[in-house]
matplotlib code that plots the C-alpha trace (Angstrom):
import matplotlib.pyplot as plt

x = [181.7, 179.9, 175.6, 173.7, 170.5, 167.3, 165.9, 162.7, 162.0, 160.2, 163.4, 166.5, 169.3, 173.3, 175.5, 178.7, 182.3, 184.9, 188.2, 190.3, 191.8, 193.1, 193.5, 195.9, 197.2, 199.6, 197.4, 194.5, 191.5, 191.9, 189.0, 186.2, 183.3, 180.2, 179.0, 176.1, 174.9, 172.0, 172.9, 169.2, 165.8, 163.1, 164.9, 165.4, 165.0, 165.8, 169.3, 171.6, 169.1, 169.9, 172.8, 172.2, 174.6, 178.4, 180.1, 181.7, 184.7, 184.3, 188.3, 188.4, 184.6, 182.9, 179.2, 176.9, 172.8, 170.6, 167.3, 164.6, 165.0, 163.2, 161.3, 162.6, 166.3, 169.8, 172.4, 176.1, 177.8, 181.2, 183.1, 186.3, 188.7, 192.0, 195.0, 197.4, 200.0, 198.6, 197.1, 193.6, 191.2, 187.4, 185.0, 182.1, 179.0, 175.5, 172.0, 168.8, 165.7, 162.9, 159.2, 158.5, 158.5]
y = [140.1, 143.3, 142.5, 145.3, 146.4, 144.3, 145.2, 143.8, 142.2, 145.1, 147.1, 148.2, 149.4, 150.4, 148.4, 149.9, 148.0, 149.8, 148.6, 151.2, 149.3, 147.0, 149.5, 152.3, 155.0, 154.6, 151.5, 152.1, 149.8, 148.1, 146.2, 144.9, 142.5, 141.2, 138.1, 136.7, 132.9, 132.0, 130.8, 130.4, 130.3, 129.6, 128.3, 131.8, 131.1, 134.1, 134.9, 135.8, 138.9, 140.1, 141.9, 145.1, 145.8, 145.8, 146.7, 150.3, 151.7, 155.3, 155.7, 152.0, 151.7, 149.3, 150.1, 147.1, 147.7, 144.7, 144.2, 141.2, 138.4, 136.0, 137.1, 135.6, 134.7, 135.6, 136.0, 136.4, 139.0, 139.3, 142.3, 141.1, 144.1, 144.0, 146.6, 148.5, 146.3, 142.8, 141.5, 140.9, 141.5, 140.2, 141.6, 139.7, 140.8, 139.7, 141.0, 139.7, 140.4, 140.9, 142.6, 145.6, 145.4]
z = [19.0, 18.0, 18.4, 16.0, 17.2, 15.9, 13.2, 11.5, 8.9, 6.5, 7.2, 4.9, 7.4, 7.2, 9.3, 9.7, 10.3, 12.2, 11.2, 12.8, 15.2, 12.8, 10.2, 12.0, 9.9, 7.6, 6.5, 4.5, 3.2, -0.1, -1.0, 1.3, 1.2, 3.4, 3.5, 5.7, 6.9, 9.2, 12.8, 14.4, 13.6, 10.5, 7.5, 5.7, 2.1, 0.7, 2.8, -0.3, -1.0, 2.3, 1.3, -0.5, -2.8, -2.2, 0.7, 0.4, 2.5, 4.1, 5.5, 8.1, 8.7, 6.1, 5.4, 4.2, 3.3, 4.8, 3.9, 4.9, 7.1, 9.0, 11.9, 15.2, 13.7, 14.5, 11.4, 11.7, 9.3, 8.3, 7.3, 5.5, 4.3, 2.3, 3.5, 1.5, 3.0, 1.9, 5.3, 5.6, 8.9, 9.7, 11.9, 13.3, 13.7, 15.0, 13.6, 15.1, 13.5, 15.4, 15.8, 17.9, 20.9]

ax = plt.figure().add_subplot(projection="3d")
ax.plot(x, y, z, "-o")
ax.set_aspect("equal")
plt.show()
């Protein structure tokens, strides 16, 4: 499973999905969605704003704005897309939010 680099709390970043291994050409990306939960740390109370916006496809790499989070936890994003052919894929991902260092 892919780990992102930290990020901190005060910050808005772009994660990016790369689907082209499970996305090979002819197959292209039909839809795609991000969706977020809390696996350690502070009780984040505000975890649904964490997702910017919708998730938007560039060719097989998915692009999802974060924003927020709790200082000193871990979340676990997933990148679901939809192909051209019916199938659908998930990536895992892993964002830890954290102060400077």
């Amino acid at each position: 499973m892919k780990t992102f680099d930290p990020k901190r709390p005060a910050e808005e970043v772009t994660l990016t999905f790369d689907f082209s291994a499970e996305c090979a050409s002819p197959r292209t990306v039909t839809a795609q969605v991000c969706s977020i939960e809390q696996v350690s740390g502070a009780t984040d109370p505000d975890l649904a704003t964490m997702l910017v916006g919708s998730a938007v496809a560039q060719g097989t790499l998915v692009l999802q704005r974060i924003a927020g989070g709790v200082l000193d936890a871990d979340y676990l994003l997933v990148a679901q897309i939809s192909r051209d052919d019916g199938e659908i894929r998930e990536l895992p991902a892993l964002l830890k939010v954290r102060r400077w260092t």
